[in-house]
N, C-alpha and C positions, 0 to 999 in steps of 0.2 A: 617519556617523550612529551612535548608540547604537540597539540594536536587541533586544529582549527577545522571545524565543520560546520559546514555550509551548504543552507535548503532555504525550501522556500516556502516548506510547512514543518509541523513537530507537533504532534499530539505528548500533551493535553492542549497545549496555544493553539493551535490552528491545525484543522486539518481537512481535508477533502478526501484521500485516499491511500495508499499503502505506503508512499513515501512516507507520510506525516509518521506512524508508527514504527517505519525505521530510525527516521530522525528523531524520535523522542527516545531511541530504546538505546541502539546501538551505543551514543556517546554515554548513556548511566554506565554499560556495559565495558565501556575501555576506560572509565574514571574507575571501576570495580576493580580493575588488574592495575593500580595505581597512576595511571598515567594524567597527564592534565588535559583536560579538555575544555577548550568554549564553544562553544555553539552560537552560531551567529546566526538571524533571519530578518525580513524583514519586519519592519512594528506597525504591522497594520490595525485597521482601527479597533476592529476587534478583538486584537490583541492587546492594545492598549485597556482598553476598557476591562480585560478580566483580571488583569495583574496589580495588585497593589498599590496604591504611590508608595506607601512607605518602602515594599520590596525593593524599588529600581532608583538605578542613581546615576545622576549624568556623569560617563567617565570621557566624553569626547565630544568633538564639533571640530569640522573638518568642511570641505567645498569640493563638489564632484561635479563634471561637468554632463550633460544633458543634449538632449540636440537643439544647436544654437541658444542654449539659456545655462545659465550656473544654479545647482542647487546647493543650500546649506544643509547638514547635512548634522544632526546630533545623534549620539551613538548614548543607548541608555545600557546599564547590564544589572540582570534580572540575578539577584544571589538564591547559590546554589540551594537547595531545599526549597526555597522560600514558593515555589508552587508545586502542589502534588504533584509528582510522578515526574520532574525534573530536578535531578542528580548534580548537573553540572552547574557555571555562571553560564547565563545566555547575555549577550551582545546584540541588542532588539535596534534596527539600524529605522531612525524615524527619518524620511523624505515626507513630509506631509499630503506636498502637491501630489505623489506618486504612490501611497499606499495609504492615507488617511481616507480610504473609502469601508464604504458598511458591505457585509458577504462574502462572497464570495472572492478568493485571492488571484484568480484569473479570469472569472467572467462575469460579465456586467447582469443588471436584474432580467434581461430577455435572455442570455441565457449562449452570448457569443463572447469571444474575448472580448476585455477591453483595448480598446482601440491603440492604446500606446504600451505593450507589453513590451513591445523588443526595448523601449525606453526606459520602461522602471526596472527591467531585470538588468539591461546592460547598466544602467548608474549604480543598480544594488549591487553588481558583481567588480563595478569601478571601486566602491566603498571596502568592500572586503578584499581587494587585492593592496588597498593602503594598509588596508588592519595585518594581512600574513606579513607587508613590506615594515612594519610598526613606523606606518610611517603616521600614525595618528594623535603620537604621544602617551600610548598606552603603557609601555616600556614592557611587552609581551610579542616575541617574536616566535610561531612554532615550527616547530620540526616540520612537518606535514600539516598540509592543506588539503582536505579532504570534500570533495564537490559531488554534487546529487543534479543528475538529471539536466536537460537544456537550459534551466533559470538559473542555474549557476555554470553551466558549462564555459563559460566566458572567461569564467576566473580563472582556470590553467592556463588557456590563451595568452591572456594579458600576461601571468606571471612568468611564462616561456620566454619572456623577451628581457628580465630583471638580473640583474645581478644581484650574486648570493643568496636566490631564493630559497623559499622551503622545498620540499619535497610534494609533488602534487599525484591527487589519487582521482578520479572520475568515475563514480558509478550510474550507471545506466540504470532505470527502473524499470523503462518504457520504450522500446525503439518508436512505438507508434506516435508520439510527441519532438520530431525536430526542431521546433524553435527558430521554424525557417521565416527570414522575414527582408523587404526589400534589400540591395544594393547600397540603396540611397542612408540605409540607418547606419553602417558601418561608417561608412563618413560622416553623417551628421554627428556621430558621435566621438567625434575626431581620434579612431583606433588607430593602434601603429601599425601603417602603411602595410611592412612588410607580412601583417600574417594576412593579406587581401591576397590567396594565390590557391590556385588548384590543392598544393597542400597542406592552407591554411584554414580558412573559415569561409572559403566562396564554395558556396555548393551548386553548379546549374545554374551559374549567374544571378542566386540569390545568399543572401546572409545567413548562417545554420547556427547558433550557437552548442546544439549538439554536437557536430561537427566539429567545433572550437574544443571542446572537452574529447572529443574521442580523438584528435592528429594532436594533441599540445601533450597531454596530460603522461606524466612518467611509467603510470597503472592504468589502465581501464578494468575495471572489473563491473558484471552484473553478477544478479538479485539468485542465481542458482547457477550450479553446473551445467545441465540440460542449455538453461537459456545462452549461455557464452559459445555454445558449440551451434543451436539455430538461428542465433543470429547473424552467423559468418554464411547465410544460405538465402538469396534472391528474397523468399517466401516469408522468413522475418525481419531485412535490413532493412527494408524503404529507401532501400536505390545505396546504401551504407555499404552492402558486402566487399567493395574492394576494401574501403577505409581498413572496417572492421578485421578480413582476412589477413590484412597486412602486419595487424596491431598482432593478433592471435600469430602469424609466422616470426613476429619479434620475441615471442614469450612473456609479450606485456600484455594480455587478455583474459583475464579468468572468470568463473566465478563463483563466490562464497554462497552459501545459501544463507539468506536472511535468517534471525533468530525472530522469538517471539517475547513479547513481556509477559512471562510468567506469573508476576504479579499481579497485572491486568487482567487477565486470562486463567483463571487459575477459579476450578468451578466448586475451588476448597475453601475459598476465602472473598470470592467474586460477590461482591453488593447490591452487584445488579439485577442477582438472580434472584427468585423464591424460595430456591430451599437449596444449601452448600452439602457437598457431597466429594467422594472420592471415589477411586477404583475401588477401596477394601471396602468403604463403609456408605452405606445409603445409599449407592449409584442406583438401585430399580426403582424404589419406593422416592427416592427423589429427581429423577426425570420424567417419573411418572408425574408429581406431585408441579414441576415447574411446565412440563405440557399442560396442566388444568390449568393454571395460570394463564400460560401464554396465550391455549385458545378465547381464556374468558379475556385476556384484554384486548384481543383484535375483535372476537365477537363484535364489543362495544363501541371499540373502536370505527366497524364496520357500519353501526346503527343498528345490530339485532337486537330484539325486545330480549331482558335478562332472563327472560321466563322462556323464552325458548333456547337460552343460553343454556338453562337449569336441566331443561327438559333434555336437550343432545348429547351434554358433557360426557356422558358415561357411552354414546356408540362413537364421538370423539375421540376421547382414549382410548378405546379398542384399537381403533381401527389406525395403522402407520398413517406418521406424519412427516412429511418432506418442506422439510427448511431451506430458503437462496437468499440469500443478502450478499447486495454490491449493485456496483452501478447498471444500469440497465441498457446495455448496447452490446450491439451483434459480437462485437469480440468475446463479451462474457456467456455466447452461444445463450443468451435470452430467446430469442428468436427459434431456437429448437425446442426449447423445453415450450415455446407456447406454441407448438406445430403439433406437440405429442399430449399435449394435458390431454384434450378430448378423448382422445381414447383410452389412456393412462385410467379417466377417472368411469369409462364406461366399462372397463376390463377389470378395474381392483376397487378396493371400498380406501384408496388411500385419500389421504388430503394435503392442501400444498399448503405453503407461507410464504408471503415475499414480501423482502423490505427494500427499498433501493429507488432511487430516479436515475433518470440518466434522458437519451432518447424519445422525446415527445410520443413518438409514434407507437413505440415499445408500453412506454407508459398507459397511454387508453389502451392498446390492445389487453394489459393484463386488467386494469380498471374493468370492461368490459367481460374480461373473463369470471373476472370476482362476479360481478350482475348476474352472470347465467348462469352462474353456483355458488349461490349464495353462502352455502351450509360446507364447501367441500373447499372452499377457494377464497384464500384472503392473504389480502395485499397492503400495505402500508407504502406510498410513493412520497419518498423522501428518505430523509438522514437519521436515523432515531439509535445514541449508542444503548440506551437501557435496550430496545429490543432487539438490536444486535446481538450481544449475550443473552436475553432472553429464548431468543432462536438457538442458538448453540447449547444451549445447555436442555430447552423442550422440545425440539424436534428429536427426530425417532433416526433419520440421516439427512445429509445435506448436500444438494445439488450446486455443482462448480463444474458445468461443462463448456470451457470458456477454448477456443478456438486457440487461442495461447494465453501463456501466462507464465511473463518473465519469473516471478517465484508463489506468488497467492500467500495469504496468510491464515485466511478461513479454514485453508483445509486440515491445517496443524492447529487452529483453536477446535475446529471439530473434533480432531483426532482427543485433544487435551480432554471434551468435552464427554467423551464417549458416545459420539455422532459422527457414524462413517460416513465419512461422503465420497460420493460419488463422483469421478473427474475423467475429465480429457488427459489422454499421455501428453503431456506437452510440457516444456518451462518446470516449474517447482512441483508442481505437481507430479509427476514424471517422477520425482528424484526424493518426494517425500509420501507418496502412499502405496502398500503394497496390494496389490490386486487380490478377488478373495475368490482364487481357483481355488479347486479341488487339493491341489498339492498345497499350496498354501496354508491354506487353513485346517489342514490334517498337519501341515507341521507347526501352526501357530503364529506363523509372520504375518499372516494378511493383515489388513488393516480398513482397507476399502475397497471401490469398487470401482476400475478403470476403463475406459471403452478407447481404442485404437483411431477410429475414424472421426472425425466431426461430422458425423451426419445425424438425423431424425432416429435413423433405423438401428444404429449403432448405440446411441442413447436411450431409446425405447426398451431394447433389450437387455441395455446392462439395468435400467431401472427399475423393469421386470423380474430382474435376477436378483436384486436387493431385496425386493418386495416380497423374491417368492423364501428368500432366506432369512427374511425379519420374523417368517412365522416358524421358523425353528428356534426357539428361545438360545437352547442349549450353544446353538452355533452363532445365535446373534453378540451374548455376551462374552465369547470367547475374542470375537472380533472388535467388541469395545475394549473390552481389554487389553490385547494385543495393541488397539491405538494409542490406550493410555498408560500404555507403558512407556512409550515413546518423549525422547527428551530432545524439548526445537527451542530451548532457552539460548539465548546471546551470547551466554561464555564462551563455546566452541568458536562459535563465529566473530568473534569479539578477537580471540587467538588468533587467527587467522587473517583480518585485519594488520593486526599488529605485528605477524612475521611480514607481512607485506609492506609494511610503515618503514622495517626496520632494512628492506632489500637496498644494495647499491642500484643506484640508476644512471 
């Protein structure tokens, strides 16, 4: 099959958060089972600037219209291999005026959107609905059109209206990101009439392009099983659960569990780390060996003198280390885990790690918490991939008690990592770690370590129970084990995908 997918990030090119590593992973993944794929996204500046000249070549120029202005529109495509860890051609769509900006791909340098999003993603989604229509001069028309999240939710909309289109798929990542935005923009952007109706793109008397992708699209699927089944429920839709229940009583609702890039993640061949390792061979002597690391590079990071680095290191590695990396807001239950340190660290001799920004307020809170423990508490606030994997691979387990989470990826690079962590039942999570009761771990399936409630107290306890389980060697490596045994590579999911590609609609 011809296969067209469509984001509005992709690691290694751009990326902010877990879409980005679906999009970069998933189409390697269905180019692997032979099928064609491009990949199409915007070429924003920082995207331009890390790719080649010689890799990319103009295959197109085309006119999309804007609200009240026409943009010209050149389409570059990035050949396959020609940047690490992408598989496929990419299709890099350049609007200058609209995505030739520096940072960040949706919010300006303070830290809000920029001001004309519903603009650049509706003209980017104008652009790629000519590309499924080949109406660009490509002379490449696919089977399926494959769409990620509200920045492209637009695309099945539009193409709902087309004669002989492709086959359209919509996946959800995030119900918490609607893509809701005035009345006024659906007109200015002169969209066809007809899908301005209750069950088209008007949500509440404003514009969703969510919305657009969840009533058009042939498939909706999200990012886990778990998550396709709470989001038909008040408490996960954001005002969605008729839309969504409706799609789910049509049998067009699912969802696949995300896979992970194995070769990225992977703490047997990983670069990022200090010392590579497997389940059979090196895992004690080398996460012991990449926690030395880790703590001496936040130490430094932090401004401790090296000589008290020198002096600690060894009641350091004694003593459990608890790893979180991601964004830093209330969903990812940050907010709990900084309710419970205080006591956490007056009750055990553990120590924390945190990599992530997110929420200004969340941010000083941990910043502050680092100051009052110097030696116990250390934070890194921002984006850093080397310590990303450096956490995964040196922490001792890993904290992910995120209020939901359509699927999480961290928890399965942990697992990969032989770094239980610790999570909220909810979304992927839910559906990718086994809890380490009593029964469990006498028969060998556990893997981690679950708590029921989003609360303080629910969290305290089960982090008490890891802690008080990490000083049983014998049962701690059992439970590494059992995680790394576990396989959350793309092929399955990749399969899955593509019986779905292949459904009448």
């Amino acid at each position: 099959m011809k296969i067209l997918f469509a984001t509005s990030e992709a690691h290694p090119l751009i990326k902010t958060g877990g879409l980005a590593d679906v999009s970069g992973s998933l189409p390697n993944a269905l180019a692997a089972l032979k099928h064609k794929v491009r990949l199409v996204l915007p070429a924003y500046g920082d995207v331009m600037v890390k790719v080649s000249k010689k890799s990319i070549r103009k295959v197109a120029e085309l006119e999309a219209g804007g609200c009240g202005r026409t943009f010209s529109v050149t389409v570059y495509q990035l050949k396959a291999g020609a940047f690490d860890g992408i598989d496929v051609p990419v299709w890099l769509v350049d609007i200058p005026e609209l995505f030739s900006r520096d940072g960040n791909p949706y919010l300006a340098d303070d830290g809000t959107d920029w001001w004309d999003n519903g603009e650049r993603f509706g003209v980017f989604s104008k652009v790629v609905t000519e590309l499924a229509m080949d109406r660009a001069g490509l002379k490449w028309k696919p089977d399926v059109v494959h769409v990620n999240d509200w920045q492209t939710g637009l695309v099945s909309a539009l193409l709902s209206v087309e004669e002989a289109r492709p086959k359209t798929v919509f996946t959800v990542h995030n119900m918490a990101f609607p893509g809701n935005f005035p009345e006024s923009l659906f007109w200015q952007l002169e969209l066809p009439f007809s899908l301005w109706n209750m069950e088209g793109v008007e949500f509440w008397g404003h514009f969703s392009m969510l919305k657009a992708g969840l009533v058009t699209a042939d498939w909706v699927t999200t990012v886990s099983p778990t998550y396709a089944k709470e989001i038909c429920f008040p408490e996960f839709a954001y005002g969605f659960e008729g839309v969504l229940q409706k799609r789910q009583e049509e049998g067009r609702l699912l969802g696949i569990l995300n896979g992970i890039d194995t070769h990225v993640w992977n703490p047997e061949e990983d670069e990022l780390i200090h010392r590579n390792y497997s389940m059979e061979k090196g895992r004690v002597a080398a996460k012991k060996q990449n926690k030395a690391f880790l703590l001496n590079e936040m130490s430094l990071l932090d401004g401790l003198d090296e000589k008290v680095v020198a002096r600690d290191l060894p009641s350091w590695l004694e003593a459990p280390l608890v790893g979180m990396v991601g964004r830093l807001v209330e969903q990812k239950g940050v907010d709990l885990v900084l309710d419970i340190l205080p006591d956490i660290l007056e009750e055990t001799n553990a120590n924390f790690i945190f990599v992530g920004s997110g929420n200004k307020y969340l941010e000083k809170a941990l910043q502050e918490m680092a100051k009052i423990y110097p030696k116990r508490v250390w934070g890194f606030v921002g984006y850093s991939e080397s310590l990303a994997h450096q956490v995964e691979a040196g922490a001792d387990m890993f904290l992910m008690p995120s209020r939901f989470e359509p699927c999480g990826l961290n928890q399965m690079y942990s697992l990969a990592y032989g770094t239980p962590p610790i999570v909220h039942h909810t979304g992927g999570l839910a559906d990718t770690v086994v809890n380490a009761t009593d029964e469990n771990l006498k028969r060998g399936t556990a893997t981690g370590f679950v708590f029921y409630d989003p609360s303080r107290y629910a969290l305290k306890s089960t982090l008490l129970h890891a802690l008080h389980l990490y000083g049983k060697k014998r049962s701690w490596q059992q439970l590494q084990k059992a995680g790394m045994q576990q396989n959350f590579g793309w092929k399955a999911s990749a399969k899955h995908y593509v019986k779905l590609y292949s459904e009448d609609v």
